[in-house]
VODOMI-390327 format. One line per 3 residues: number of its first residue (from 1); for each residue x, y, z of N, C-alpha, C. Coordinates in steps of 0.05 Angstrom, whole numbers. Example, Ala and Ser with C-alpha at 12.3 -4.5 7.8 and 13.67 -1.06 7.14 Angstrom:
REM residues 2
1	264 -114 156 246 -90 156 264 -66 156 ~ 257 -45 142 273 -21 143 258 1 157
This chain:
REM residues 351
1	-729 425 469 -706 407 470 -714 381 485 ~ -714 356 476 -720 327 489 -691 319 503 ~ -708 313 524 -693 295 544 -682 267 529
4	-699 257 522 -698 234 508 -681 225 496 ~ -663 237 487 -627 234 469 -604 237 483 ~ -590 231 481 -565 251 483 -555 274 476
7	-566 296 492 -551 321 491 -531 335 481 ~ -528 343 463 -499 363 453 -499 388 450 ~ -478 400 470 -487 435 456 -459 435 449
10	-456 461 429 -427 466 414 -413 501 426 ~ -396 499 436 -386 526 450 -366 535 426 ~ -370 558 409 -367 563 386 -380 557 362
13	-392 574 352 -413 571 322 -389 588 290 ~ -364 584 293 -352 596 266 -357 563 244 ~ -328 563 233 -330 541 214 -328 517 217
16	-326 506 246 -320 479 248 -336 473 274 ~ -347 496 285 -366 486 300 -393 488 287 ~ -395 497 266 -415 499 245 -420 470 232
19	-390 458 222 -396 428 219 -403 412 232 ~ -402 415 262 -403 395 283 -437 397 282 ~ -449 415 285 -474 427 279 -487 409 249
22	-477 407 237 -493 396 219 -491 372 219 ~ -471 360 229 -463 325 222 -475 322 252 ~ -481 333 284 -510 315 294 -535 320 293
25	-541 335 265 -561 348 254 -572 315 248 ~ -554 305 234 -564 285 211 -559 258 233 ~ -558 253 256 -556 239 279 -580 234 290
28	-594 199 291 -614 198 313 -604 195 338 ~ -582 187 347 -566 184 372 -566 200 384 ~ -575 231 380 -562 245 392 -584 268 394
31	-589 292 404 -599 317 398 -589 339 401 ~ -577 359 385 -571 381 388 -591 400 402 ~ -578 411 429 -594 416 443 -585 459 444
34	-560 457 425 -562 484 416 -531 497 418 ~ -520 527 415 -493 534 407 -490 555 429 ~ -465 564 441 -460 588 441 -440 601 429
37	-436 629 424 -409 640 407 -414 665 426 ~ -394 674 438 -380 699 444 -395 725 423 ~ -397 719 391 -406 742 380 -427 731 375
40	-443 756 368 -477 756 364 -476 748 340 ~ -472 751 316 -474 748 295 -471 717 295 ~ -458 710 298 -461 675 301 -485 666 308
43	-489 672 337 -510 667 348 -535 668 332 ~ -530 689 325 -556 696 301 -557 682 280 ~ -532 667 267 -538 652 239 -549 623 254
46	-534 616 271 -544 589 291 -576 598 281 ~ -588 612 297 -617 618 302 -628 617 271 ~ -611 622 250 -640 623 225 -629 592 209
49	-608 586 222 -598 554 222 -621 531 231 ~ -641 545 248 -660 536 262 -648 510 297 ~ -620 532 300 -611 516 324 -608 538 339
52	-616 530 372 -618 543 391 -591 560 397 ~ -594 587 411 -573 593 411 -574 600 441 ~ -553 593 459 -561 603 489 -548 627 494
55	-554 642 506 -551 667 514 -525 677 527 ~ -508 655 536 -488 653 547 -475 631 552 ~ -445 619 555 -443 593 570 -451 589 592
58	-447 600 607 -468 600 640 -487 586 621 ~ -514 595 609 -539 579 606 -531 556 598 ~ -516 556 573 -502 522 563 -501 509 585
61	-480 514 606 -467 496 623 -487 485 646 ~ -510 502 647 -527 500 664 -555 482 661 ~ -557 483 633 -579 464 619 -580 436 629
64	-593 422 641 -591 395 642 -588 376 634 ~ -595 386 601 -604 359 578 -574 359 568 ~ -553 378 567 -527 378 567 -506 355 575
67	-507 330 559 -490 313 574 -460 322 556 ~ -459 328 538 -437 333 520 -430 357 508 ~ -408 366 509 -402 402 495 -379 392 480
70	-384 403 454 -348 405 432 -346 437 440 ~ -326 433 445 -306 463 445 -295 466 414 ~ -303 486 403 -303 489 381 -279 523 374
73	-268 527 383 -258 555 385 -229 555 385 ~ -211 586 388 -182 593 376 -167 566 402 ~ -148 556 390 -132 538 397 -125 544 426
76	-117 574 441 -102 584 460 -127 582 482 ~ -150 586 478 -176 586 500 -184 550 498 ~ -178 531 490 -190 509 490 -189 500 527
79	-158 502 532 -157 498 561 -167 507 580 ~ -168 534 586 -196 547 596 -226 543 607 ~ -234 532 575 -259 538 569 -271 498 571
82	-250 479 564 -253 454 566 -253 445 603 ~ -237 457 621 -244 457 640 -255 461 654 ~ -270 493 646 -289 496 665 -317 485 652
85	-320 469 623 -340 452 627 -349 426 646 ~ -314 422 646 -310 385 659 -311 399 697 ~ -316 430 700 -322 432 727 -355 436 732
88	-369 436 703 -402 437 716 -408 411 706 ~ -382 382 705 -398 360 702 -405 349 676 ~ -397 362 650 -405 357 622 -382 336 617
91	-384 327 600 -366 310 587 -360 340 560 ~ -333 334 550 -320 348 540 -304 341 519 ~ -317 347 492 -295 341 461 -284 372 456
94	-257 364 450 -239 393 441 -230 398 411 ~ -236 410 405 -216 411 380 -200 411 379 ~ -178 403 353 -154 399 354 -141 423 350
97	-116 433 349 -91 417 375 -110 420 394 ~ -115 401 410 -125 405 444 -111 429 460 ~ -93 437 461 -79 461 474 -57 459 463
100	-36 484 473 -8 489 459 14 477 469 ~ 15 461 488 37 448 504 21 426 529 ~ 42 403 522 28 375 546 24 387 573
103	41 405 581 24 414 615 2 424 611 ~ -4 447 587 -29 443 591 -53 418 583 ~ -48 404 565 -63 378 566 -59 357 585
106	-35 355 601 -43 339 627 -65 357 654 ~ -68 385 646 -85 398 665 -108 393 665 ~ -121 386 643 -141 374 625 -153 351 629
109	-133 337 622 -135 303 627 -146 298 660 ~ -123 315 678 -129 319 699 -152 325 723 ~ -162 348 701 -186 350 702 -214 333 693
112	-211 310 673 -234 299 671 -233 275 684 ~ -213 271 701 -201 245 724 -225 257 749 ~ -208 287 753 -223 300 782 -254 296 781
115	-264 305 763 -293 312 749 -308 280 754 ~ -294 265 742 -307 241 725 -325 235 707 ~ -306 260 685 -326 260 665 -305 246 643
118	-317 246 608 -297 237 587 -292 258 575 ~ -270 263 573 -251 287 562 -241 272 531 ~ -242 289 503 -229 273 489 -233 294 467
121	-208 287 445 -202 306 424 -212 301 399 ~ -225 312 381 -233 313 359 -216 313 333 ~ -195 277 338 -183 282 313 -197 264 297
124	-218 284 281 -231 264 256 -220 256 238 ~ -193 264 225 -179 253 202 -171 218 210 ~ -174 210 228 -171 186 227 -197 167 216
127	-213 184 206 -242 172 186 -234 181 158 ~ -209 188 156 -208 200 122 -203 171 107 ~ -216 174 89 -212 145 73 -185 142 52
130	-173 166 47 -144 163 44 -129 152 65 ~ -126 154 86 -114 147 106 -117 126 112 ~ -146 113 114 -153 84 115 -147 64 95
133	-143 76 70 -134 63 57 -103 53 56 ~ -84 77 61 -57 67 61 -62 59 89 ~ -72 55 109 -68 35 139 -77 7 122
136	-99 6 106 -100 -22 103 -78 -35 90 ~ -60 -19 68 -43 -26 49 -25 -44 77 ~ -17 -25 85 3 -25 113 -1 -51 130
139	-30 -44 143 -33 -70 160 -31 -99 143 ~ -37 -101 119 -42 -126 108 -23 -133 101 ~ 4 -110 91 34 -123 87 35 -127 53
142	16 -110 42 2 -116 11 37 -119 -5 ~ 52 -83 5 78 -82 -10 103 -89 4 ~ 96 -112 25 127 -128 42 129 -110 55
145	155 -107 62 169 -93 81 164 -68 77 ~ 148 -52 88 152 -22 87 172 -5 96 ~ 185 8 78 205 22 89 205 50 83
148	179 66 63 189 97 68 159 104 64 ~ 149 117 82 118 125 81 122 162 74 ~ 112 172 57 96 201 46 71 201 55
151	65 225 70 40 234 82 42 269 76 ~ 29 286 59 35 314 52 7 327 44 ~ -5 348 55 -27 362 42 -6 397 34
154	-12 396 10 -12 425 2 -32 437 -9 ~ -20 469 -8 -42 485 -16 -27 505 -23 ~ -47 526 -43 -25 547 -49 -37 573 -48
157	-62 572 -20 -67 603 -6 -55 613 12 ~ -31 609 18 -13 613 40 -29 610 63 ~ -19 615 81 -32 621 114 -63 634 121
160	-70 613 131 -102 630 127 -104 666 154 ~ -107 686 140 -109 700 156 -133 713 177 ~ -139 686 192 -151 686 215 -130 694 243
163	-140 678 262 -127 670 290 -108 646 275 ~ -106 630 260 -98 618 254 -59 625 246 ~ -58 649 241 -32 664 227 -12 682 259
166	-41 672 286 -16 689 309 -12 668 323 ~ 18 675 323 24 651 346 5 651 375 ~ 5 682 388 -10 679 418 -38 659 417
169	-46 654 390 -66 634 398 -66 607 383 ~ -41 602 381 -40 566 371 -38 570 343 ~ -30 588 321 -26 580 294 -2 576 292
172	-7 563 260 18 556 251 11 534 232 ~ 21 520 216 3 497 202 21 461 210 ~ 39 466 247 44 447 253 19 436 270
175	10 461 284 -12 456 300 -37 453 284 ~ -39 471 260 -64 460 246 -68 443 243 ~ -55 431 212 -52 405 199 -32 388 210
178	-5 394 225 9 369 234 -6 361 247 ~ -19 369 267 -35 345 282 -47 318 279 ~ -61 327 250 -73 307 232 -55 281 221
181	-39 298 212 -21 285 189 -1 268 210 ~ 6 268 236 22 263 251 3 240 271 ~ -17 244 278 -37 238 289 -50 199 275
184	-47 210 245 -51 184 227 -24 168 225 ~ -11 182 235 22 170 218 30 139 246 ~ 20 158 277 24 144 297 -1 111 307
187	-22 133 289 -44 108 289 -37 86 274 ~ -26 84 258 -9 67 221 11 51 231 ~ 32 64 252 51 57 247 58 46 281
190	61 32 288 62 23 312 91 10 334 ~ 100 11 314 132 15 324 152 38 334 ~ 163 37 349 175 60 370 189 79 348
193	189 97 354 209 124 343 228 128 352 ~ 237 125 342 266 138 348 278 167 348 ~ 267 181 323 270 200 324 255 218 312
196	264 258 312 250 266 286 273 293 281 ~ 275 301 253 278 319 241 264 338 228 ~ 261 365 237 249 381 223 258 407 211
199	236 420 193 240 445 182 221 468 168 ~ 222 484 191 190 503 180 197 517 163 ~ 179 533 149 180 548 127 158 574 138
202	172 597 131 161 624 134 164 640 110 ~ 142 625 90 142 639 58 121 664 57 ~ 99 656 74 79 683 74 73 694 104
205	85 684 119 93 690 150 108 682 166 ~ 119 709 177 136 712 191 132 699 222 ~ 109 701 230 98 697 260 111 668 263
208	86 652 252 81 625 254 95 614 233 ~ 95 584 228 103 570 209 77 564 188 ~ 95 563 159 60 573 139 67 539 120
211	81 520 133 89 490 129 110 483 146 ~ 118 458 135 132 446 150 145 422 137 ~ 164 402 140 178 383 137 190 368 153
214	179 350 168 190 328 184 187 297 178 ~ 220 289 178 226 262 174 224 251 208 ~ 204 234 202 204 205 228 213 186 224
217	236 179 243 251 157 241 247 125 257 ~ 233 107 252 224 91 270 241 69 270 ~ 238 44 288 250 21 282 247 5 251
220	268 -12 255 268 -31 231 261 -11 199 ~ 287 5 203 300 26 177 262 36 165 ~ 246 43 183 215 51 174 225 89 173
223	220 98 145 230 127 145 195 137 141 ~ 189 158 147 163 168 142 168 203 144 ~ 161 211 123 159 241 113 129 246 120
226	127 264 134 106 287 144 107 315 136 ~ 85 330 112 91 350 100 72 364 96 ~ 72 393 106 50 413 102 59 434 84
229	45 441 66 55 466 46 30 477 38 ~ 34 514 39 20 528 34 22 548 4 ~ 46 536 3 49 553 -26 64 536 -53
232	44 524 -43 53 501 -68 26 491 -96 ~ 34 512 -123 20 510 -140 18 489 -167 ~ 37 469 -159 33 438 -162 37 421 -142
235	18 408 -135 16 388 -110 33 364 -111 ~ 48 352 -96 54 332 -90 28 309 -85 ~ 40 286 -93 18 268 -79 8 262 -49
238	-13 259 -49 -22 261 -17 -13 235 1 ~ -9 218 -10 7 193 6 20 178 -24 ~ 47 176 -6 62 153 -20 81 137 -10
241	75 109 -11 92 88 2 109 65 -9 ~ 128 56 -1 144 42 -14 146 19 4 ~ 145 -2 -6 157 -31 -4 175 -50 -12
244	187 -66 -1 205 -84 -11 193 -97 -37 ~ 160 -100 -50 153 -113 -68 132 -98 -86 ~ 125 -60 -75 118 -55 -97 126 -26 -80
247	101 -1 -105 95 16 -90 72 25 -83 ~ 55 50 -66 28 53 -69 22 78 -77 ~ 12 93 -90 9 125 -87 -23 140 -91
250	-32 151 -69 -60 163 -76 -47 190 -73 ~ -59 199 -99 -66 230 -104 -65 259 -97 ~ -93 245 -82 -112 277 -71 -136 260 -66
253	-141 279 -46 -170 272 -24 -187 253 -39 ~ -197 252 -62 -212 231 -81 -202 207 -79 ~ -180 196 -69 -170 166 -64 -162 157 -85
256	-160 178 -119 -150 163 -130 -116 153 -140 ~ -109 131 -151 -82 123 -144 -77 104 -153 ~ -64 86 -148 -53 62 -159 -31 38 -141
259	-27 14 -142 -15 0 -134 16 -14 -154 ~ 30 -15 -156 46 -27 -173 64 -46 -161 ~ 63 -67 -167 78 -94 -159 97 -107 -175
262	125 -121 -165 131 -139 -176 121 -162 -178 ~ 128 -171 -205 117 -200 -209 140 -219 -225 ~ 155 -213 -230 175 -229 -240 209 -210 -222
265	211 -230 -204 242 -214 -191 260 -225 -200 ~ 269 -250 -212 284 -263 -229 290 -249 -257 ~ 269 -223 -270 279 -216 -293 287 -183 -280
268	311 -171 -269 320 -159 -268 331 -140 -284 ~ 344 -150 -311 360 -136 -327 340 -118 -346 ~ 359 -101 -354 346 -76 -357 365 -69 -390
271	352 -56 -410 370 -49 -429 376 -15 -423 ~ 392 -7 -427 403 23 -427 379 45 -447 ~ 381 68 -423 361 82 -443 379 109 -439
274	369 123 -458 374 159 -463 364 170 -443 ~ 376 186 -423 360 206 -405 382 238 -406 ~ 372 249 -422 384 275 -416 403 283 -436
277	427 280 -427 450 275 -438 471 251 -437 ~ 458 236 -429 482 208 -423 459 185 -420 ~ 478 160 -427 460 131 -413 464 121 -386
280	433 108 -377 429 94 -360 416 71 -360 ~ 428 49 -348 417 24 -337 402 19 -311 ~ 416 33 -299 404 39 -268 371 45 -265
283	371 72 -281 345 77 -276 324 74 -301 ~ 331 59 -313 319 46 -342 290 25 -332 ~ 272 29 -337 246 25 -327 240 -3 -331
286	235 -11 -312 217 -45 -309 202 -47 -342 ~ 207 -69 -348 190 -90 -377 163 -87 -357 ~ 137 -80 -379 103 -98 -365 107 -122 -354
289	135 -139 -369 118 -155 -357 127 -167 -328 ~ 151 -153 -325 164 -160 -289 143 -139 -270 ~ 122 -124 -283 110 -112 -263 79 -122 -262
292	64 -114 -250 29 -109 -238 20 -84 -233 ~ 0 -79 -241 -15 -54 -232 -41 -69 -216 ~ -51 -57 -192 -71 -58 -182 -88 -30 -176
295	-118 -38 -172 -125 -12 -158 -123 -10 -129 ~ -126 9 -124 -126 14 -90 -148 1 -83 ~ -158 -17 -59 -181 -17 -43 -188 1 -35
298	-225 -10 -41 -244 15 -20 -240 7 5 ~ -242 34 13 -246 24 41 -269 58 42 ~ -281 51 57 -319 73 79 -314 70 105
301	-315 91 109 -321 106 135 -334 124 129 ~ -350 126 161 -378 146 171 -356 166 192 ~ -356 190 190 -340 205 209 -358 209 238
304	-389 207 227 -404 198 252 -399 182 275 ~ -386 162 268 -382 146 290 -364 149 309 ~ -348 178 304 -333 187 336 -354 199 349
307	-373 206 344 -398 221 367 -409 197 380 ~ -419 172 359 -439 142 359 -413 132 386 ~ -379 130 381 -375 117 405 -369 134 431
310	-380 167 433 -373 171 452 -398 174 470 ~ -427 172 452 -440 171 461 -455 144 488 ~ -439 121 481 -429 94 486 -409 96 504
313	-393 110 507 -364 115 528 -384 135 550 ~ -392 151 546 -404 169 568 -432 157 589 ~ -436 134 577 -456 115 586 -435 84 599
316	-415 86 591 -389 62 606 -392 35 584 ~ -414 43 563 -412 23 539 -385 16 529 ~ -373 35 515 -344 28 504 -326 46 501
319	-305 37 512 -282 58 512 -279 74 490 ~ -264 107 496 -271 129 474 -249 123 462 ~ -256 122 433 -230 122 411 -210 133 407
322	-210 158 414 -184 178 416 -183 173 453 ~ -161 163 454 -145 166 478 -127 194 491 ~ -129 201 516 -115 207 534 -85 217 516
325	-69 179 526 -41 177 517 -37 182 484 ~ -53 175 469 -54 185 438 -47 208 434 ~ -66 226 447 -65 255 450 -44 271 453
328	-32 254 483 -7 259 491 18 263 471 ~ 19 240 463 44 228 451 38 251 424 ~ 17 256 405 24 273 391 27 308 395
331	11 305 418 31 338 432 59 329 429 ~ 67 313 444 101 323 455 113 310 428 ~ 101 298 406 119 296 372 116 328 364
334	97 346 363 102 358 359 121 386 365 ~ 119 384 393 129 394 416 170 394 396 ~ 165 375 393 204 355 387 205 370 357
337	181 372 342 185 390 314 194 409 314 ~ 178 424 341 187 452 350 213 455 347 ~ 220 438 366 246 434 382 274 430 363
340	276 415 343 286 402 323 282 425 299 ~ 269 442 295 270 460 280 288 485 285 ~ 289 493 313 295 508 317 317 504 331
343	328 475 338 361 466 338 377 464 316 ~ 357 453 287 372 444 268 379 422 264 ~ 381 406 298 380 375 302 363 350 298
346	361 333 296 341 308 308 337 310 326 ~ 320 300 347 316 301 368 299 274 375 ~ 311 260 394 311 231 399 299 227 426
349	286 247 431 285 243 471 254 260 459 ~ 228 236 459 207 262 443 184 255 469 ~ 189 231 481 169 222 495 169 212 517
């Protein structure tokens, strides 16, 4: 193992500390300096992985070349196991949810204050290029006034039956995937909330929630739907947004989609069409030629570059991209999902 890089070991080798493992595989910034997992069998695929496996966290924590550990493991041990790294001095990335409730992530936070190390959460969906794409739509003002944002991943394997399906250790697919989907919605949208409404679904479990449905209510009439579904064998689109001057809609993970604009607001009228059993004018479809089609912009991203800036933050180069208060603020939205689901109410008091 060289001194010479920056150090990373990964505390958990299953499926996502397995990715973390290969994406600073492909990193000159950095050196994987090796894994540990609780079970041997891990350990052992690490090893024909041709990555070190240490014998214990004691050895991890103890290694020198160690400036950085991802906590890679069940949602309920992150707090634990992230602190007593930030007590032998490591700087510390968590997986998401960071823990199950803000006291325990201010214990956390707390801890990498005491320490003086950088503590910070691994929400990579903010490199998804769906997401970057409707932020650019958004930031540039492409469709006017935005007034109703769609953000939804489905799937139709129900609840994955890991740790992921018991509550005692952080499942549920608000903590899975809301994090993400909630996480992008607050990065996008930058105006205060007001409120949220929610509603879980227990289609293939009872325990945990196996989806979800929450409307966010922000200033200046901004409505935004947040939606997880597991048993859903035609998908909804994965983002869709509306404006005062068109609309936007991508797909599925591929980015593909479309833009549609007005271009003539002076030709309004509409002739009556057949729908069903009766006529309508109302919803009788725009002429070509009062409309526009565009394509979506590219937009690229490297998901590398949350390691590239923390590697830079842990040296006092540049502040770490996922924040503290970021973090925060989407614990206690979710916290209010809880809360709001299981009142039946809105709930306006989230932060």
């Amino acid at each position: 193992m060289s001194n010479e890089k920056f150090g990373v070991a990964i505390i958990g080798y299953g499926g996502m500390g397995s990715w973390h493992a290969k994406q600073l595989k492909t990193m000159e910034e950095l050196t994987l300096c090796g894994v540990y997992d609780i079970l041997p069998e891990r350990n052992q695929a690490a090893e024909r992985a041709g990555i070190h496996a240490y014998a214990s966290r004691e050895e991890l924590l103890s290694d020198p070349a160690v400036r950085l550990v991802t906590v890679a493991i069940p949602n309920d041990l992150h707090h634990d196991v992230c602190i007593d790294c930030m007590k032998h001095g490591k700087n510390v990335i968590s997986e998401k949810p960071v823990c199950l409730n803000h006291e325990e992530l201010q214990d956390m936070i707390d801890a990498s204050k005491e320490y003086g190390v950088i503590f910070t959460v691994h929400q990579n969906r903010r490199w998804d290029e769906d997401f970057l794409t409707m932020k650019k739509l958004y930031d540039e003002g492409t469709l006017g006034r935005v007034f109703n944002i769609e953000s939804r991943v489905h799937g139709s394997r129900g609840i994955p039956g890991d740790w992921r399906n018991q509550k005692e250790h952080g499942g549920g697919m608000v903590l899975d995937w809301g994090v993400h989907l909630l996480d992008q919605i607050m990065m996008m949208v930058k105006k205060p909330l007001l409120s949220v409404y929610a509603q879980l679904s227990n289609v293939t479990n009872e325990e945990v929630d196996d989806g979800f449905k929450a409307i966010l209510t922000f200033e200046d009439d901004l409505s935004v739907q947040v939606e997880v579904g597991t048993s859903n064998f035609i998908n909804l689109p994965r983002w869709y947004m509306q404006g005062e001057n068109g609309t936007a809609v991508i797909y599925d993970w591929d980015c593909s989609g479309k833009i549609v604009m007005v271009s003539d607001w002076e030709n309004r009228d509409a002739v009556p069409v057949v729908t069903a059993a009766g006529l309508t004018k109302t919803m009788a479809p725009r002429t070509d030629e009062t409309i526009d089609t565009f394509p979506l912009p590219e937009v690229h991203s490297d998901v590398r570059d949350f390691y590239r800036n923390l590697v830079k933050a842990c040296d006092g180069k540049e502040e770490q991209l996922v924040r503290h208060d970021e973090v925060m603020r989407v614990m206690k939205l979710m916290e209010a999902i809880f809360r709001s689901a299981q009142s039946g109410q809105a709930v306006k008091d989230i932060f």
